[in-house]
C-alpha positions in Angstrom: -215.5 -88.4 16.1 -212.1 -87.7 17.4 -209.3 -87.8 15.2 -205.7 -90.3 14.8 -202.8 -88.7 14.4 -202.4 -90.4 11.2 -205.6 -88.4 10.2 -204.1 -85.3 11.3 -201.2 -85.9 9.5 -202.6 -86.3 6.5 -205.0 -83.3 7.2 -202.3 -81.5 7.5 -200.2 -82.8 4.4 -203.8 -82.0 2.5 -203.1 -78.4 3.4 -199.8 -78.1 3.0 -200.2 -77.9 -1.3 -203.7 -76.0 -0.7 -203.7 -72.2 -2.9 -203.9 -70.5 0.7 -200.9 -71.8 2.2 -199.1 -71.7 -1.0 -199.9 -68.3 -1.1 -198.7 -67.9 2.1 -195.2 -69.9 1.4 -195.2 -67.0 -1.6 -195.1 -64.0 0.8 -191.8 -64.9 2.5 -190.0 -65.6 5.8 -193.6 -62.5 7.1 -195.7 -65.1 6.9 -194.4 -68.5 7.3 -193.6 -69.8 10.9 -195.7 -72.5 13.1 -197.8 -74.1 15.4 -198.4 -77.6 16.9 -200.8 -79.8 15.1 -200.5 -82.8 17.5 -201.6 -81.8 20.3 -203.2 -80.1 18.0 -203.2 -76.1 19.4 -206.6 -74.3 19.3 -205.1 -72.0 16.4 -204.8 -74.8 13.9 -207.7 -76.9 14.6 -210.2 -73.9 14.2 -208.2 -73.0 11.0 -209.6 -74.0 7.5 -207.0 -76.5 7.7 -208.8 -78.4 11.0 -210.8 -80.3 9.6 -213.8 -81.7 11.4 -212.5 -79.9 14.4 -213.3 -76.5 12.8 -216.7 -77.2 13.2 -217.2 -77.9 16.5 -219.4 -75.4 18.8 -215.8 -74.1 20.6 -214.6 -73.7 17.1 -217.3 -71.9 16.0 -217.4 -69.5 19.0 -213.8 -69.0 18.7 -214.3 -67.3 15.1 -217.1 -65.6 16.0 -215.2 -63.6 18.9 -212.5 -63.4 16.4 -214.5 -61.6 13.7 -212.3 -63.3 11.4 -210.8 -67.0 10.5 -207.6 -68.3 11.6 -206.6 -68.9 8.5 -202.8 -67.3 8.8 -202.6 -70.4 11.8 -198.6 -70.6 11.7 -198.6 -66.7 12.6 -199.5 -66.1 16.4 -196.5 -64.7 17.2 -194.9 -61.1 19.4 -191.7 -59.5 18.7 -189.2 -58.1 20.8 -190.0 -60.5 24.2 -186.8 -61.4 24.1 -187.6 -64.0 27.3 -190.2 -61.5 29.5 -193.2 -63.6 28.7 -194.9 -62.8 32.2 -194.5 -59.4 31.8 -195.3 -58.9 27.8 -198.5 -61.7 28.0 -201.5 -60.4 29.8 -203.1 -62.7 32.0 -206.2 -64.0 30.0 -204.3 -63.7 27.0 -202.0 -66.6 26.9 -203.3 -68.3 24.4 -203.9 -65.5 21.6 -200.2 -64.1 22.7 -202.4 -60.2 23.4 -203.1 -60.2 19.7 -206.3 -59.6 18.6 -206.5 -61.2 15.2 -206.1 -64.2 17.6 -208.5 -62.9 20.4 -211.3 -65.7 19.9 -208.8 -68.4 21.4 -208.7 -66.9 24.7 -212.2 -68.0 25.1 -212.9 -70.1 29.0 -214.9 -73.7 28.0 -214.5 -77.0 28.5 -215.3 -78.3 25.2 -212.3 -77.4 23.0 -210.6 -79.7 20.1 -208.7 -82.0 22.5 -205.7 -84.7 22.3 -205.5 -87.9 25.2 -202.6 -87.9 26.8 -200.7 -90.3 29.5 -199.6 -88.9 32.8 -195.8 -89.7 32.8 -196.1 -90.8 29.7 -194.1 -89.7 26.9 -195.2 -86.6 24.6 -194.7 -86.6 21.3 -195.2 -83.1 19.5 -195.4 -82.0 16.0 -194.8 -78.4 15.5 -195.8 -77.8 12.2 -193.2 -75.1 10.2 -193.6 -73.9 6.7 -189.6 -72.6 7.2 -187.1 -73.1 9.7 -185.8 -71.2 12.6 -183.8 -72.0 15.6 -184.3 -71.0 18.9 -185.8 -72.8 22.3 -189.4 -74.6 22.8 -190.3 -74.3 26.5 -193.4 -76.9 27.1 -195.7 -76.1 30.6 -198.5 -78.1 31.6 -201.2 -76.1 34.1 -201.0 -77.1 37.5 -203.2 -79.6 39.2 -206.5 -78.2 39.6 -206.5 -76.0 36.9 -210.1 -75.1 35.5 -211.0 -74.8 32.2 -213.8 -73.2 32.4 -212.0 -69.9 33.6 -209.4 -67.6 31.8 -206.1 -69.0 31.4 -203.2 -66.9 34.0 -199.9 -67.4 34.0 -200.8 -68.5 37.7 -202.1 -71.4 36.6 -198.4 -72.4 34.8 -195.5 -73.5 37.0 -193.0 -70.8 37.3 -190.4 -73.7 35.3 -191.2 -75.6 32.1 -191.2 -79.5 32.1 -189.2 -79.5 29.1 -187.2 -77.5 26.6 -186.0 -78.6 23.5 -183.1 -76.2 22.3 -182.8 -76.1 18.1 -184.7 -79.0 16.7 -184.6 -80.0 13.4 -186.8 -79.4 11.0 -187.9 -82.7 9.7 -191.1 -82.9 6.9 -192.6 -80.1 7.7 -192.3 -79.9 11.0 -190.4 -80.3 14.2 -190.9 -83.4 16.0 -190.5 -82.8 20.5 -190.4 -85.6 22.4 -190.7 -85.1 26.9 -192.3 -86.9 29.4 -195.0 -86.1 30.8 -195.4 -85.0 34.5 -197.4 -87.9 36.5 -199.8 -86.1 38.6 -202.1 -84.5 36.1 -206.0 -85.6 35.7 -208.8 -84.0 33.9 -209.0 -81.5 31.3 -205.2 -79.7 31.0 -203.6 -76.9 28.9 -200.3 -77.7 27.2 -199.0 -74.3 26.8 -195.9 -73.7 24.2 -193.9 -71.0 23.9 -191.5 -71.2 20.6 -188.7 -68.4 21.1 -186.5 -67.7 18.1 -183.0 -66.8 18.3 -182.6 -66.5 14.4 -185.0 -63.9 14.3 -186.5 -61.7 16.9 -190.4 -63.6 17.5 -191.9 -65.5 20.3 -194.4 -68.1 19.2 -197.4 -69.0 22.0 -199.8 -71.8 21.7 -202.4 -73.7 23.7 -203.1 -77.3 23.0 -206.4 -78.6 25.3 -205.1 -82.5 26.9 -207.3 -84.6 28.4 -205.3 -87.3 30.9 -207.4 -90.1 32.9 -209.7 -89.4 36.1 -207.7 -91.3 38.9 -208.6 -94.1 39.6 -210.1 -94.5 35.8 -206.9 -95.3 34.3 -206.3 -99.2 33.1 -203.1 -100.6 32.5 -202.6 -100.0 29.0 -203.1 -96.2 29.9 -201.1 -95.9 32.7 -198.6 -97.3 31.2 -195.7 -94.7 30.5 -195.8 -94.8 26.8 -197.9 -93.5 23.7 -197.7 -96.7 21.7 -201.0 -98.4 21.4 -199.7 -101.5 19.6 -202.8 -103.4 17.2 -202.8 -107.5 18.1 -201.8 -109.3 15.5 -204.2 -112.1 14.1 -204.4 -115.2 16.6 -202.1 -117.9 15.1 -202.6 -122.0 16.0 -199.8 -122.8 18.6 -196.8 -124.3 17.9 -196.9 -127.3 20.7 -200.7 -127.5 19.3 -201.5 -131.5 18.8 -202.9 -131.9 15.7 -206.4 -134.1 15.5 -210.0 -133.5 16.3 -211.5 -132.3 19.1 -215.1 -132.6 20.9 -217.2 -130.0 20.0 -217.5 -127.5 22.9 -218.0 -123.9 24.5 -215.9 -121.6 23.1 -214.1 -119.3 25.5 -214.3 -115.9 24.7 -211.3 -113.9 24.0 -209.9 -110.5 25.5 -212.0 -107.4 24.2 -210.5 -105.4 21.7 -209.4 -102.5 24.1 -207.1 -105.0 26.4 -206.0 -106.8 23.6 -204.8 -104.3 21.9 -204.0 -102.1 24.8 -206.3 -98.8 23.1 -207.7 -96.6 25.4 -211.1 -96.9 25.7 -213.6 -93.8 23.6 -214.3 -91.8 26.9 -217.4 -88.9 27.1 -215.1 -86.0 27.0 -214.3 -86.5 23.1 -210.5 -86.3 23.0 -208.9 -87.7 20.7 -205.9 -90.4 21.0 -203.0 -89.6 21.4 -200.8 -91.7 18.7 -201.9 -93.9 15.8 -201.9 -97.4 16.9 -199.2 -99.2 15.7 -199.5 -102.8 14.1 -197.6 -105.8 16.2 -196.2 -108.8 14.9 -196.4 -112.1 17.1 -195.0 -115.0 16.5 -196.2 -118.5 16.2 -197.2 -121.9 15.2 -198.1 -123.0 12.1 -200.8 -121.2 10.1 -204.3 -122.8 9.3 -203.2 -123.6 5.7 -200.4 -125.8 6.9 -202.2 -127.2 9.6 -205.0 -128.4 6.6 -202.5 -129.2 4.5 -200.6 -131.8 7.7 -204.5 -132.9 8.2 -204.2 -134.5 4.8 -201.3 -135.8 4.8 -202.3 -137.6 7.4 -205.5 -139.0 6.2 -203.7 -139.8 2.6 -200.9 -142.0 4.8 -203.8 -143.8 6.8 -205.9 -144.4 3.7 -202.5 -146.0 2.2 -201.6 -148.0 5.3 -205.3 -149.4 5.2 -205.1 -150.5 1.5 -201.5 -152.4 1.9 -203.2 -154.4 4.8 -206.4 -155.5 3.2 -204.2 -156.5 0.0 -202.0 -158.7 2.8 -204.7 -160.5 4.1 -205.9 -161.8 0.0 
């Protein structure tokens, strides 16, 4: 079942006081450095740490190719690129940065941990970090037309990020990116991040499998430039409402729970939302409590009225 953010957050939080990584926070500035957790990379959802994503068939594969587990997740990184990406990455490669303790990553298939996204929407990345650096995140997004089911090439990137965030902070645990999104993307996609430090001499590389809308399958609430999926709040009795009784009737049914709320309906390819919805407020007319409690007022005064005329008329 895919996964909320809020789950990965707190999957991640989970890991964050395991004995591994606290061993790893132990060995020093060697083994302490990052990778994104939402969209969650390939790296960190087939770590121990995934979750329910490490056990999925592309998971599975990926440590098998690997020989070992991805355990040190926040430690794909080169030295010394110093900006030459093109020419230091072999094509193929790009998501295990040439490393082989990371080779099982590079593997072509169509059915890796995935996150939803919006075209033109906004993006909103955490980047997990057990310590802070400084230096530049350059996000690309494949191209259109770009098939998973072959090896990633640095042909398949645009020659020029869509965004780059320059010396975030570090906030919690990790840094937080926000972009928008390029519009014309459908399909299956490969965020690819490249984290270059300036405070110390590493390049950090990371592939995060999107999913965006078919065309022509996109509703409103999804093509809507935004990754807020906003929960309705509970229906409340009108404020121009006329209190009294009513004929008994059809009812009319209301919206489904995917317009009404604006969610993106669960599609075949398993990816998982992109944000936790967020609760909405709307306001209103009285609640049902007061509206009972008006009722008998009303019914007390007529009652009242009733008894002061019959007493009249003796």
């Amino acid at each position: 079942m895919p996964r909320t953010t809020a789950q990965r957050t707190a999957a991640f939080a989970a890991a964050a006081v395991s004995p591994l990584l606290l061993g790893l926070w132990a060995a020093g500035p060697a083994q302490a450095h990052g990778a994104p957790t939402d969209p969650v990379s390939r790296v960190f959802a087939c770590s121990p740490e995934g979750g329910a994503d490490a056990g999925t068939a592309a998971c599975r594969a990926a440590v098998d190719a690997n020989g070992r587990s991805f355990a040190e997740w926040d430690n794909l990184r080169v030295a010394n690129v110093n900006g030459r990406d093109r020419q230091t990455i072999p094509d193929g490669k790009l998501c295990s940065g040439g490393l082989p303790a990371y080779r099982g990553l590079d593997l072509a298939r169509a059915d890796w941990p995935s996150t939803r996204l919006t075209p033109g929407g906004t993006l909103r990345m955490t980047y997990a970090s057990t310590i802070a650096h400084t230096g530049t995140f350059k996000l690309y997004l494949t191209k259109p037309g770009y098939d998973p089911s072959k090896p990633l090439t640095w042909s398949d990137l645009p020659v020029s990020p869509f965004a780059e965030i320059k010396d975030p902070a570090l906030t919690n645990g990790a840094y937080h990116l926000t972009a928008k999104l390029p519009a014309d993307r459908t399909g299956r996609q490969m965020l690819y991040t490249i984290w270059q430090n300036s405070s110390t001499p590493d390049t950090y590389y990371s592939c995060s499998d999107v999913v965006f809308p078919k065309a022509g399958a996109q509703s409103g609430a999804e093509s809507a430039p935004t990754t807020e999926k906003p929960v309705p709040a509970t229906p409340r009795a009108s404020a121009s409402a006329t209190p009294g009784p009513s004929s008994p009737g059809p009812s009319s049914p209301g919206p489904s729970a995917s317009t009404a709320s604006g969610a993106v309906p669960a599609q075949a390819d398993g990816a998982r939302p992109e944000s936790t919805p967020v609760a909405s407020t709307t306001g209103g007319g009285p609640s049902a409590p007061m509206l009972a409690g008006g009722a008998a007022a009303v019914l007390v005064l007529t009652g009242g009225a009733a008894l002061v005329a019959r007493l009249r008329r003796r």
